[in-house]
Rosetta silent file (secondary structure, phi, psi, omega in degrees, C-alpha in Angstrom):
SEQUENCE: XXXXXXXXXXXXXXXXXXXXXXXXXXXXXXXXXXXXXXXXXXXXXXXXXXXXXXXXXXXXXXXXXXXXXXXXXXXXXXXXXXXXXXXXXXXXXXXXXXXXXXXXXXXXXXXXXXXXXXXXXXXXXXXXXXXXXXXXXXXXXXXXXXXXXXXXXXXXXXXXXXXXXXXXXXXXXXXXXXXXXXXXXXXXXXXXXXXXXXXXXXXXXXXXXXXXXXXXXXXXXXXXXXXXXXXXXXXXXXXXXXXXXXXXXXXXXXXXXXXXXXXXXXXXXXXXXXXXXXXXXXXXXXXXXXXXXXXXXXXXXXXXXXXXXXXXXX
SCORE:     score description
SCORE:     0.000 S_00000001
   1 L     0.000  -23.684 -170.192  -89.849  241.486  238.743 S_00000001
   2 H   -93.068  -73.991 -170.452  -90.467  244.954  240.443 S_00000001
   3 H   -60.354   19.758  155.579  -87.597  244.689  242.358 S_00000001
   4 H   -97.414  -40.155 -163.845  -85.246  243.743  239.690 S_00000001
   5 H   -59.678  -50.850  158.761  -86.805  246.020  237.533 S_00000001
   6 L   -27.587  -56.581 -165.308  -85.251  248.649  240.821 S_00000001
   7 L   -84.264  -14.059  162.390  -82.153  247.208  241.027 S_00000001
   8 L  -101.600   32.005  130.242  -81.642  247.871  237.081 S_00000001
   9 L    97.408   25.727 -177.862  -81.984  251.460  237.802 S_00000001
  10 L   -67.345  168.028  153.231  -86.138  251.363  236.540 S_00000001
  11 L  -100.772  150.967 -174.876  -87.628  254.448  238.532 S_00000001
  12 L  -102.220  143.389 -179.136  -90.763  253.600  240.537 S_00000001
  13 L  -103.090 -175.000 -176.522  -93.969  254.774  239.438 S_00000001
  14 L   -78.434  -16.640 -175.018  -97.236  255.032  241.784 S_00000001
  15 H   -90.601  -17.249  176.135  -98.418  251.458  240.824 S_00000001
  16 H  -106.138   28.928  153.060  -95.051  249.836  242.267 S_00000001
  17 H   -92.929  -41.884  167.372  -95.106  251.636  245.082 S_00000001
  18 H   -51.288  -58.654 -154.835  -98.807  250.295  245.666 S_00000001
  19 L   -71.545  -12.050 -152.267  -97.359  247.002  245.049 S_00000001
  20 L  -102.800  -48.672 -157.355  -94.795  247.121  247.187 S_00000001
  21 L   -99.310   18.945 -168.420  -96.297  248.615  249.692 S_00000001
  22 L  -107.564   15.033  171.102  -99.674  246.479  249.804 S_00000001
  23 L  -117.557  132.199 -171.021  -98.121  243.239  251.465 S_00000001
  24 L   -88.545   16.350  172.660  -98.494  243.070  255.110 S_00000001
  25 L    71.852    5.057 -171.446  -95.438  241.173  255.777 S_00000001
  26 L   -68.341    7.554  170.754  -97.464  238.411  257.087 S_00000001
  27 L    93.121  -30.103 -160.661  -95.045  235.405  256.029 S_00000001
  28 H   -62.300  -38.229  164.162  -97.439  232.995  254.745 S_00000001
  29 H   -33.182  -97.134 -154.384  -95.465  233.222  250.911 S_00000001
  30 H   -29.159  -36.627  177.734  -92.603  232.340  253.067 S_00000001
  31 H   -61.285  -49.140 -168.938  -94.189  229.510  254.805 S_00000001
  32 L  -112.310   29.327  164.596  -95.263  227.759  251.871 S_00000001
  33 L   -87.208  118.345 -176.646  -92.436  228.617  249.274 S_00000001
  34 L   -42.939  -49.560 -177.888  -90.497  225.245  248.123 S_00000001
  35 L   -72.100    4.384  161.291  -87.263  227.456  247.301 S_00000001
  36 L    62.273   48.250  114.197  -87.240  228.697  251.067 S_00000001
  37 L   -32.440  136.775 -161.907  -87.737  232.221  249.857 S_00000001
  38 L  -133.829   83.444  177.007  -88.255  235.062  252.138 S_00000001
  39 L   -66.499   -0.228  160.600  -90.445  237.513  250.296 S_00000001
  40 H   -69.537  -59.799 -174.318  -91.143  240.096  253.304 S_00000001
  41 H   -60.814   20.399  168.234  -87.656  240.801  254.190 S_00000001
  42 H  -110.502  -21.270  176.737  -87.023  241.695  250.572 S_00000001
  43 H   -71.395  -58.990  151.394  -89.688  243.445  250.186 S_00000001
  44 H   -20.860  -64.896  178.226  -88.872  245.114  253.312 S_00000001
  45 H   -48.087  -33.005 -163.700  -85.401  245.721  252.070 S_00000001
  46 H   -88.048  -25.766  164.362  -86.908  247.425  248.882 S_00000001
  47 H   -69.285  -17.927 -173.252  -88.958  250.120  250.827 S_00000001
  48 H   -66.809  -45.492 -167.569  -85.457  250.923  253.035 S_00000001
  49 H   -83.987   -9.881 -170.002  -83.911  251.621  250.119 S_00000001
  50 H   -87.846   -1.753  165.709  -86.424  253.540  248.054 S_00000001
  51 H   -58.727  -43.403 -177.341  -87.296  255.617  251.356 S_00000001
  52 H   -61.958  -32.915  177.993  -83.743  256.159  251.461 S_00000001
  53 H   -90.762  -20.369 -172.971  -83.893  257.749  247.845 S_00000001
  54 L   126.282  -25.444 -165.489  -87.255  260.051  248.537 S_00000001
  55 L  -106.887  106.231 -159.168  -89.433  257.586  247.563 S_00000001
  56 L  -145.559  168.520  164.801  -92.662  256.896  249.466 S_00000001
  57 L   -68.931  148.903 -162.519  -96.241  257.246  249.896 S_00000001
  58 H   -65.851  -42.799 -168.333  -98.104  260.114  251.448 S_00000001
  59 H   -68.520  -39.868  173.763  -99.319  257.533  253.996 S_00000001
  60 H   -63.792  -32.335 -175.239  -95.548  256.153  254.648 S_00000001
  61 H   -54.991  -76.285 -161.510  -94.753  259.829  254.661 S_00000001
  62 H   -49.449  -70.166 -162.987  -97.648  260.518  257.293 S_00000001
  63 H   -72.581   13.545  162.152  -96.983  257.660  259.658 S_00000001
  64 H   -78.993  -53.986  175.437  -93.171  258.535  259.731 S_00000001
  65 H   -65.736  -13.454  169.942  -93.966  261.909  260.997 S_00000001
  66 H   -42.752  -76.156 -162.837  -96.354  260.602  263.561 S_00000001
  67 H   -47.850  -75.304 -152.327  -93.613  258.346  265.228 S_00000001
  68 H   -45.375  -25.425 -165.038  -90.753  260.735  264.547 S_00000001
  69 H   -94.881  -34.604 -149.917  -92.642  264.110  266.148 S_00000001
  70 H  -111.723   11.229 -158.797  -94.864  262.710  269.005 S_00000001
  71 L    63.454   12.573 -175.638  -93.146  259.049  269.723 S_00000001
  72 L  -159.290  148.308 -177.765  -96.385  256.979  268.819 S_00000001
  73 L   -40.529  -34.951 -145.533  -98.210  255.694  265.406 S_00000001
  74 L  -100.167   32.537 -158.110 -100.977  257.964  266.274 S_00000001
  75 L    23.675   62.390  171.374  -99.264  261.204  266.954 S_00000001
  76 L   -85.811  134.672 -173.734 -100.873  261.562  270.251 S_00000001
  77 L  -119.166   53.251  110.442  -99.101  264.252  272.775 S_00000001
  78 L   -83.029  162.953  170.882 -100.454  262.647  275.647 S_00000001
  79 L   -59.065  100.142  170.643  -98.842  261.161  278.365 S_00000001
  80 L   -18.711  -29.075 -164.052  -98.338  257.386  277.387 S_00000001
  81 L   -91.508  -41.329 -150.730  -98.943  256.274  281.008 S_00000001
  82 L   -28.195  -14.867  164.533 -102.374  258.350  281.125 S_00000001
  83 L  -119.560   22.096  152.185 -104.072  255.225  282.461 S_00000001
  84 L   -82.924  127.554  175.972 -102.342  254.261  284.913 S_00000001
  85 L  -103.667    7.810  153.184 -103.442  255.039  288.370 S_00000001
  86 L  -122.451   91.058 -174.804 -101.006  254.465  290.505 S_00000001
  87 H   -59.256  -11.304 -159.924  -97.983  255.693  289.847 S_00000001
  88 H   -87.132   35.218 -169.756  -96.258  254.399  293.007 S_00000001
  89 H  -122.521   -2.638  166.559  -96.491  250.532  291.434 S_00000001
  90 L   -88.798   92.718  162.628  -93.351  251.761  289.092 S_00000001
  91 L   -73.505  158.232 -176.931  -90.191  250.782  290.431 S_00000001
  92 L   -84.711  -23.799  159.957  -86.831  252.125  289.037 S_00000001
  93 L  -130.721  148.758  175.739  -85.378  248.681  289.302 S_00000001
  94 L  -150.646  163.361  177.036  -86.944  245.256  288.261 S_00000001
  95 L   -78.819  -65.121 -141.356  -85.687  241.845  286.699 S_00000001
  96 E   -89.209  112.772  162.824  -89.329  242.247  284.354 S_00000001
  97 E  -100.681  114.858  157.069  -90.336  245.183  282.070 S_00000001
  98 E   -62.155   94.521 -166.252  -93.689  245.665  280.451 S_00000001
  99 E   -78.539   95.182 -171.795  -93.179  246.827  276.979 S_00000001
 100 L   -66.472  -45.281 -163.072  -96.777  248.264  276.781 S_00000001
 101 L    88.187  144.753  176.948  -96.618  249.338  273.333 S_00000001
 102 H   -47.646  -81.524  174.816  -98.452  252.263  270.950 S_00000001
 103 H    13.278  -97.867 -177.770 -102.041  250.096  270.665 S_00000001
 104 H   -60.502   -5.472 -176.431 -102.332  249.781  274.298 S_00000001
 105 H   -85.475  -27.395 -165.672 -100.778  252.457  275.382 S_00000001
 106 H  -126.500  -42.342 -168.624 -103.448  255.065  273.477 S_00000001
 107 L   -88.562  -47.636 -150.427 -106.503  252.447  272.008 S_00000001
 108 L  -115.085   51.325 -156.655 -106.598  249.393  274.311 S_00000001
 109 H   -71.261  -25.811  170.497 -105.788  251.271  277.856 S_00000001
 110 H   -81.696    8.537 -159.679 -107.957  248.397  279.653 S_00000001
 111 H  -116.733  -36.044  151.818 -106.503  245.802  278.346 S_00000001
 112 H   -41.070  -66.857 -161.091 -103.172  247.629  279.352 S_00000001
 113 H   -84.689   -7.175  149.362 -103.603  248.063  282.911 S_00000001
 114 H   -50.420  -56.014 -164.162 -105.242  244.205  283.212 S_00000001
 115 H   -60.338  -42.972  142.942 -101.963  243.216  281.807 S_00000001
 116 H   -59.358  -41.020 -178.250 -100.091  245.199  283.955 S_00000001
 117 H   -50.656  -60.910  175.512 -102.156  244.360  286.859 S_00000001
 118 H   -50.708  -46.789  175.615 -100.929  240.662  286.067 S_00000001
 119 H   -60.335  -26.011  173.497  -97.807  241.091  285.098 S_00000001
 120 H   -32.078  -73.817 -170.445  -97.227  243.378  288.579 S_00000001
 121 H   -34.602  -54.479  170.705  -97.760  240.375  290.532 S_00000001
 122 L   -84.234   25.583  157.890  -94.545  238.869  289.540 S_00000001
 123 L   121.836  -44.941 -147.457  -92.416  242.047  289.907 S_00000001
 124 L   -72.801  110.648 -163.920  -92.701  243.634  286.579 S_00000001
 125 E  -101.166  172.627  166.481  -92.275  247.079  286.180 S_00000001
 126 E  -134.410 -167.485 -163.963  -92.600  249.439  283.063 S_00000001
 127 L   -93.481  145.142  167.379  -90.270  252.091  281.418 S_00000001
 128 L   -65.702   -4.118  161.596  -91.190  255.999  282.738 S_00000001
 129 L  -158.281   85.885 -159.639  -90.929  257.156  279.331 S_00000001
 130 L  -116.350  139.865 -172.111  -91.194  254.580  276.528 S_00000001
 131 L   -99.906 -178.046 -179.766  -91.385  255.011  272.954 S_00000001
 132 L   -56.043  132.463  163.077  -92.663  253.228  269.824 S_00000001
 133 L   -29.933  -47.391 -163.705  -90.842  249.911  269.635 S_00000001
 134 L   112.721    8.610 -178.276  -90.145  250.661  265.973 S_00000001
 135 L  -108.590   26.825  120.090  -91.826  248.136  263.806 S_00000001
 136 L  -103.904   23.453  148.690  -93.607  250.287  262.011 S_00000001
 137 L  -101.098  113.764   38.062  -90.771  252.483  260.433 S_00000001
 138 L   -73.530    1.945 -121.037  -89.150  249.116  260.187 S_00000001
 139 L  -170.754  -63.217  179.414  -91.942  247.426  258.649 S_00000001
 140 L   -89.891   11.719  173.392  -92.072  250.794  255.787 S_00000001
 141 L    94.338   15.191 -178.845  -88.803  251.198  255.341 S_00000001
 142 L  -120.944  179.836 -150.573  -87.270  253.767  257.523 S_00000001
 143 L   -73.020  165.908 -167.775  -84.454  253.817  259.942 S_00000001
 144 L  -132.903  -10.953 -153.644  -85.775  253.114  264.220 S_00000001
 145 H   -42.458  -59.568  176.978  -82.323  253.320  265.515 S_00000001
 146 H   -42.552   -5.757  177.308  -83.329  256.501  267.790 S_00000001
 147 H   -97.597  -39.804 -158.917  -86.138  254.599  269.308 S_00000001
 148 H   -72.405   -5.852 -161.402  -84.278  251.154  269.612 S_00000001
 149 H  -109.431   -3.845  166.302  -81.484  253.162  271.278 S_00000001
 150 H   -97.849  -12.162  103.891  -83.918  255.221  273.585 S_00000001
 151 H    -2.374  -59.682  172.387  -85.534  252.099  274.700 S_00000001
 152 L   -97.314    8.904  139.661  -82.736  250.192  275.221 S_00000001
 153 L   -47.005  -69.034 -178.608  -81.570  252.854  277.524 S_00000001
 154 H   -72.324  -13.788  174.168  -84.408  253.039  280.120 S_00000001
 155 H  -103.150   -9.051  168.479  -83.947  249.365  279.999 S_00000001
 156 H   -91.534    6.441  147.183  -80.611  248.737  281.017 S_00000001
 157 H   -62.918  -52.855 -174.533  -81.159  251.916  283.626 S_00000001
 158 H   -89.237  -17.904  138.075  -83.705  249.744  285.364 S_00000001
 159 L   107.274   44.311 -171.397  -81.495  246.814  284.755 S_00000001
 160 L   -84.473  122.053 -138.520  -83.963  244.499  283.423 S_00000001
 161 L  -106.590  -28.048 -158.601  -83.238  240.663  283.016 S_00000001
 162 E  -141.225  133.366  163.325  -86.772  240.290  280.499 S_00000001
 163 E   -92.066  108.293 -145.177  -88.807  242.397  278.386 S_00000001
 164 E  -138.021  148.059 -170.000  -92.186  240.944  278.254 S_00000001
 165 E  -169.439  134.165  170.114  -95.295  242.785  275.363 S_00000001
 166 L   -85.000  -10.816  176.273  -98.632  241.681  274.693 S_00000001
 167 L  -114.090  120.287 -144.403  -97.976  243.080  271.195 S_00000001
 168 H   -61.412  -21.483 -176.727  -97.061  240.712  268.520 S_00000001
 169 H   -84.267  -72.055  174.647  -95.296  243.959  265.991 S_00000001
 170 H   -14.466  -79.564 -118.100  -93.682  244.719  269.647 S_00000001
 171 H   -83.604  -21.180  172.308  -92.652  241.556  270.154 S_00000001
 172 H   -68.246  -27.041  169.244  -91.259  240.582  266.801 S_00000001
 173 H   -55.420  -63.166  179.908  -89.117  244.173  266.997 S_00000001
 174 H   -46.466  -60.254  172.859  -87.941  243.339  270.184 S_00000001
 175 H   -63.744  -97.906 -143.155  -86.300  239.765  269.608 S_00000001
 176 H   -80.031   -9.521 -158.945  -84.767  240.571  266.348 S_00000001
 177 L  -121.796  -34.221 -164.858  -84.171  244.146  265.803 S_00000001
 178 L   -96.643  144.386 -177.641  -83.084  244.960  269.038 S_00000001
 179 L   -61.037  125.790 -141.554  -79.665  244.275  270.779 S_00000001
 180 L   -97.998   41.406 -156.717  -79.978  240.875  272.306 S_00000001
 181 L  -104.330   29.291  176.067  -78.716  242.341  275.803 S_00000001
 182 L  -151.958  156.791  179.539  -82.292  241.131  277.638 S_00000001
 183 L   -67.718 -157.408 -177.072  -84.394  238.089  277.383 S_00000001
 184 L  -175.080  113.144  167.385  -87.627  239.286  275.025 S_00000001
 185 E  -140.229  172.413  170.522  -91.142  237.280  275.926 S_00000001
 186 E   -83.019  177.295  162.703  -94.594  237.288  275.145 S_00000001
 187 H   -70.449  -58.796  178.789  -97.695  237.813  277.264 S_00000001
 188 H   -52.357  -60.035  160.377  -99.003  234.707  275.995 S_00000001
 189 H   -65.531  -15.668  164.883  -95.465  232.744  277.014 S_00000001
 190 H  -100.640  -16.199  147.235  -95.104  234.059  280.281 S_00000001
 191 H   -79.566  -25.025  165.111  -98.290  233.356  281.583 S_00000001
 192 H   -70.754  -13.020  155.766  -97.984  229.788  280.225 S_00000001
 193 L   -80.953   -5.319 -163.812  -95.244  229.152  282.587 S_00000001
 194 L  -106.945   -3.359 -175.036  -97.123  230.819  285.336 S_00000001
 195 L   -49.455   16.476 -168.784 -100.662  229.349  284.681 S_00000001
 196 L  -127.783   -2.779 -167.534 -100.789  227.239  288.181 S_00000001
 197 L  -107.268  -28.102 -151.384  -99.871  230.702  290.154 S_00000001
 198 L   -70.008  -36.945  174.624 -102.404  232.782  288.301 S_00000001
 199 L    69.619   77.001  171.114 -105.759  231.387  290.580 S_00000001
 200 L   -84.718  160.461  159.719 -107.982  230.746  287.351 S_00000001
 201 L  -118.381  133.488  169.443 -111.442  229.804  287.683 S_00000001
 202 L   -93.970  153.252 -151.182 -112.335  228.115  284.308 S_00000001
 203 L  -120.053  109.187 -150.299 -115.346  229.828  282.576 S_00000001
 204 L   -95.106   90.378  140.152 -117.924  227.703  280.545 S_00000001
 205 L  -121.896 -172.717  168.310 -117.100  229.346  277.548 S_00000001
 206 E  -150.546  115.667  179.816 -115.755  228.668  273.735 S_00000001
 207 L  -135.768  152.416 -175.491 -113.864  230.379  272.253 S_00000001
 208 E  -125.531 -173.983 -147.060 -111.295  230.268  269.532 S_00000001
 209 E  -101.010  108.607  163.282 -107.728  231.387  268.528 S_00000001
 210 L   -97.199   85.954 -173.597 -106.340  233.850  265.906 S_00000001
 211 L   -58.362  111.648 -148.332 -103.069  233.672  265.853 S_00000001
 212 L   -67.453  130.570  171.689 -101.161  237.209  265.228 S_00000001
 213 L   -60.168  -60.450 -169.832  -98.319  236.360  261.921 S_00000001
 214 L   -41.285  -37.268 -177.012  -95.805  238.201  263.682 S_00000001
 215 L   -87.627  -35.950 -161.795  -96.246  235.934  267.163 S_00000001
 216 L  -108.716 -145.920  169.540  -97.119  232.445  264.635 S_00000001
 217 L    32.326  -98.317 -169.492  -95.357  232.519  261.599 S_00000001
 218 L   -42.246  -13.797 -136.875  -92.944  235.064  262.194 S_00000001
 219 L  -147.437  -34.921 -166.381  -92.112  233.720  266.462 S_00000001
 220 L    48.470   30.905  166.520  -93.353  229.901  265.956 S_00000001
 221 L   -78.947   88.463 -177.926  -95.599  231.196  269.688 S_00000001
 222 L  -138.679   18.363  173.588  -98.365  228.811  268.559 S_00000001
 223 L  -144.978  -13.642  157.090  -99.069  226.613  271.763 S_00000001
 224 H   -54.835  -70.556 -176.462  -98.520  228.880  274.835 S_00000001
 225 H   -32.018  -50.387 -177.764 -101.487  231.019  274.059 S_00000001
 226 H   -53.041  -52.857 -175.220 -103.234  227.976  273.514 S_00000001
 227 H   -53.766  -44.035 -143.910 -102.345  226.312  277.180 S_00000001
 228 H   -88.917  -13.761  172.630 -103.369  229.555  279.033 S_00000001
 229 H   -80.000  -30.394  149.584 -106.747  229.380  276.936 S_00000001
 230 H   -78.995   10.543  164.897 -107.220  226.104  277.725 S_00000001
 231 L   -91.191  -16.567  164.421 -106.722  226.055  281.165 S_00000001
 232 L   -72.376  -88.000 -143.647 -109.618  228.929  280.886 S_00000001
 233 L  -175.205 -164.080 -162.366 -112.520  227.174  278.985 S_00000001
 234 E   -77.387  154.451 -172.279 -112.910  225.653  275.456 S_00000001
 235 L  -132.361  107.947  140.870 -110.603  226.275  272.638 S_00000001
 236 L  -134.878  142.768 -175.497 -112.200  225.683  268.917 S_00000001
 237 L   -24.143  165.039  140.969 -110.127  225.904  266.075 S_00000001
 238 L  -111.308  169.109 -167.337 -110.594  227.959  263.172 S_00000001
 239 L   -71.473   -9.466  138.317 -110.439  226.996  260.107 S_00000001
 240 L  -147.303  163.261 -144.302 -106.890  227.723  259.422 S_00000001
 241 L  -141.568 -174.888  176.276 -104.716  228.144  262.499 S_00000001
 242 H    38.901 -118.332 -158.887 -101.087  228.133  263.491 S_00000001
 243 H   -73.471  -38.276 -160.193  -98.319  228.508  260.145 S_00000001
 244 H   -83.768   -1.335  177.432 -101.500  228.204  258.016 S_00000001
 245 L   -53.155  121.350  152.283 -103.406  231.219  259.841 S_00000001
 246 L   -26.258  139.574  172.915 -105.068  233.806  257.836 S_00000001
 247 L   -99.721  135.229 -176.701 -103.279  237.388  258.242 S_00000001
 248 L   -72.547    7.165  156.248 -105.907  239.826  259.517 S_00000001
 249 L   111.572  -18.230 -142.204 -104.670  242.505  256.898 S_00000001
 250 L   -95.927   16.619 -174.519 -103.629  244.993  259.553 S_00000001
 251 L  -100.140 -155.380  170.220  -99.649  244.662  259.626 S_00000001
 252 L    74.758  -29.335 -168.204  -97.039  246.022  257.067 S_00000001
 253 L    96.752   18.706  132.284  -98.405  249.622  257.227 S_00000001
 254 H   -28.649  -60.939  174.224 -101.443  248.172  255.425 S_00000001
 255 H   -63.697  -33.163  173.237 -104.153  249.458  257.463 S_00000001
 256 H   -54.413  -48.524 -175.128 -102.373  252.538  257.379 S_00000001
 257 H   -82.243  -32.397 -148.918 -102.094  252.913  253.735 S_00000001
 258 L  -142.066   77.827 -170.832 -104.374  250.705  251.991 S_00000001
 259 H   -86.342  -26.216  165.240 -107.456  250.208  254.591 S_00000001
 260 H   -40.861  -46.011  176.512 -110.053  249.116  251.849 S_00000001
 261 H   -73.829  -41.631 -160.793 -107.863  246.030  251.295 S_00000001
 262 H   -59.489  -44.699 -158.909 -106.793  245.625  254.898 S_00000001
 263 H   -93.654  -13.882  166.105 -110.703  245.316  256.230 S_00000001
 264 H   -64.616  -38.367  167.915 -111.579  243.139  252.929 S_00000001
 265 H   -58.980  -78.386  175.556 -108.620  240.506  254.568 S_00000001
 266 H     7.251  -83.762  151.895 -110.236  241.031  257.608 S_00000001
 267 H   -55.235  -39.060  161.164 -113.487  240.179  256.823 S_00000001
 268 H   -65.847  -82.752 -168.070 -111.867  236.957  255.010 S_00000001
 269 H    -6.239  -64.353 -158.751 -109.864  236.231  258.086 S_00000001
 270 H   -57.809  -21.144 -166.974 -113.739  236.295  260.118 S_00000001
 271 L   -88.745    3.071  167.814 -115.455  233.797  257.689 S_00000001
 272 L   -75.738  -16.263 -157.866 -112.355  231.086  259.656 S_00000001
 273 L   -60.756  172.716  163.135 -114.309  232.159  262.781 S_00000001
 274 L  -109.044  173.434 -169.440 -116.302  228.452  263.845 S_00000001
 275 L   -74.153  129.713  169.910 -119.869  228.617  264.282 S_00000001
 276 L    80.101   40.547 -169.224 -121.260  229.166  268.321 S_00000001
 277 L   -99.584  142.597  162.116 -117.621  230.876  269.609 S_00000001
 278 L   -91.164  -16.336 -160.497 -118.144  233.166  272.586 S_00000001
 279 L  -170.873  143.219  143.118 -115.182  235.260  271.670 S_00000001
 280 E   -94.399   98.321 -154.699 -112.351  235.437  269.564 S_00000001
 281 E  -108.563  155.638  164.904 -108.971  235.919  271.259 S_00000001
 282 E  -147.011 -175.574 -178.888 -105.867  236.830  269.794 S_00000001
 283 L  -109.694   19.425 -160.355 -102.365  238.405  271.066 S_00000001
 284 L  -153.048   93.264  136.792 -101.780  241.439  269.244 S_00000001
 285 L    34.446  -66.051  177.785 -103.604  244.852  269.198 S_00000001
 286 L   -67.261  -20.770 -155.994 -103.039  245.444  265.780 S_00000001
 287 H  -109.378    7.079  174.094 -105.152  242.468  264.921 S_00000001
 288 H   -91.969  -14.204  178.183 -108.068  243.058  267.182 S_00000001
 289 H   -55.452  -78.002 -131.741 -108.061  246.587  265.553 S_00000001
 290 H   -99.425  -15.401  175.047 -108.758  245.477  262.451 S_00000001
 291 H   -97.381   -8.725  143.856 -110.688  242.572  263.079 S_00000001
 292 H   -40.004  -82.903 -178.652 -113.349  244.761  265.127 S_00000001
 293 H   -21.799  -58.724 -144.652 -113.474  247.213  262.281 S_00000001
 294 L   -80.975  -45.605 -176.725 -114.136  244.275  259.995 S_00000001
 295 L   139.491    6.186  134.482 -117.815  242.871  262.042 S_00000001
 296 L    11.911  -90.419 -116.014 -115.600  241.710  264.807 S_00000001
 297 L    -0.037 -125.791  169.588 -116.687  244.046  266.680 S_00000001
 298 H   -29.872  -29.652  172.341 -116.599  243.095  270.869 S_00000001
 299 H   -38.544  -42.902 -163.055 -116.151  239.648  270.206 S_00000001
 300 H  -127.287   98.624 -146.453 -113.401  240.080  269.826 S_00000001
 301 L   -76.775  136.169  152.432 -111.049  240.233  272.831 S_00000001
 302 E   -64.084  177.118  174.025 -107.265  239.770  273.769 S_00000001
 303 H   -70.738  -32.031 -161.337 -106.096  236.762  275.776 S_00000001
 304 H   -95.337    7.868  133.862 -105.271  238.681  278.631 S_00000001
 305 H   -11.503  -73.435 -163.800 -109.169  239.836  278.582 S_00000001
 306 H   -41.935  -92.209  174.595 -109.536  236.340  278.516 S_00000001
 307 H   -18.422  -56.561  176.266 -107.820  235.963  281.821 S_00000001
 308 H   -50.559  -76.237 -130.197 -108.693  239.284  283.557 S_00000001
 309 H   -85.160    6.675 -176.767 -112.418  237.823  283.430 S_00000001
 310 H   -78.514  -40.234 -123.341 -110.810  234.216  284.552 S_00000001
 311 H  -129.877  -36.253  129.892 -109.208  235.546  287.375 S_00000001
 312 L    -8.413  -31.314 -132.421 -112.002  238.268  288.636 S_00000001
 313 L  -108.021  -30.778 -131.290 -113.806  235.375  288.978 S_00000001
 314 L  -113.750    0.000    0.000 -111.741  233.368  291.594 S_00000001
């Protein structure tokens, strides 16, 4: 109705910009609408264009100027790489490229250089000066092209056959938004082809799965994660999983804008946890963010955590 209202020349007030701008794109409408409706991209569509007219929220406002000045959500003017310690493990050409991401690049820096460390083994290099993917001006409505086209620079300079990102906003960005002139994988599918090379120890723990919208929903990545956890230790469910998975609140430019709501999903999301879990893994950055925030807190770990302490072990 609000976006009809739009398209018959209504002007938006502050409450349909809240509305608009308070759905986290997670899909699940979409999943379970009869008429095969696909309310994120329209909703999507309807922030492009009213961005396009002037019209946005101080917070869409704010996290545009982040990206746009410093090349990351958080406007950080450090060096992206700042935790890596060896630079001499970056080659200038590889078949594999680690798309690292904002998150990890500035929040999750151990969970970075585990990932790298793995990914390494099989070749996999990352870009010397790589910017935000772009799903979250894509995600609020504004244009990415300068990132996807500085991006997809450094990667056809290193001449890279695969793109491979532990972050589910990445990875969804990546695939679809992006020129299809490289392969695009997850962390979670490329270690499930590689799980017999990796020299796991399994770990008598249990733990269970939140599956990221963007990677489930969004990707239909809902049984690789799963293999490389169970080739680790115990996997139980929560209580809803895969296309039926909770969204942990934190996508859309939600947490950004609206964080009272985002950590109230959250906190729903956590009451799915099962009872006696050692950990709660997921794939995505964004959703360990938010599910931390939420009474998470340490619990709750990425998969390739999961791994690193698999593999440490052996």
């Amino acid at each position: 109705m609000i976006m009809k209202g739009l398209t018959c020349g209504l002007s938006p007030d502050p409450q349909v910009l809240d509305s608009l701008n308070s759905c986290t794109t997670c899909g699940i409408c979409t999943e379970n609408c009869p008429a095969g409706v696909n309310p994120p991209e329209i909703i999507e569509n309807a922030r492009r264009q009213l961005v396009l007219l002037g019209k946005m929220t101080i917070q869409q406002a704010d996290l545009s100027k982040n990206i746009f000045t410093s090349g990351n959500t958080f406007g950080d003017g450090r060096d992206r790489l700042s935790w890596l310690k060896d630079r001499s493990l970056l080659a200038k050409k590889a078949d594999y490229v680690y798309f690292v991401g904002c998150m990890n690049s500035y929040r999750y820096t151990d969970t970075a250089a585990s990932t790298f460390e793995l990914l390494h083994r099989f070749g996999a290099t990352m870009l010397p000066a790589e910017q935000c993917c772009g799903s979250p001006l894509l995600r609020t409505g504004f244009d990415a092209r300068r990132f996807v086209d500085e991006n997809c620079r450094q990667i056809a300079k290193m001449g890279a056959k695969t793109v491979i990102t532990g972050c589910a906003g990445c990875y969804t960005t990546l695939k679809n938004s992006y020129p299809q002139d490289f392969r695009v994988e997850s962390v979670p599918e490329f270690l499930a082809q590689r799980i017999s090379e990796l020299d796991i120890k399994p770990l008598d723990l249990t733990v269970t799965y939140h599956d990221p919208c963007h990677l489930g929903r969004h990707n239909r990545i809902y049984e690789q994660p799963r293999q490389v956890i169970k080739a680790i230790c115990r996997l139980k469910e929560m209580k809803t999983n895969r296309k039926d998975a909770r969204c942990c609140g934190g996508g859309g430019g939600v947490r950004a804008g609206y964080r009272d709501l985002s950590l109230q999903m959250a906190k729903k999301r956590l009451k799915d946890v099962p009872q006696d879990v050692d950990f709660i893994v997921t794939s995505c950055p964004l959703c360990i963010r938010n599910l931390r925030d939420a009474g998470g807190g340490e619990k709750v770990i990425d998969l390739v955590d999961l791994v690193a302490m698999a593999t440490r072990k052996s």
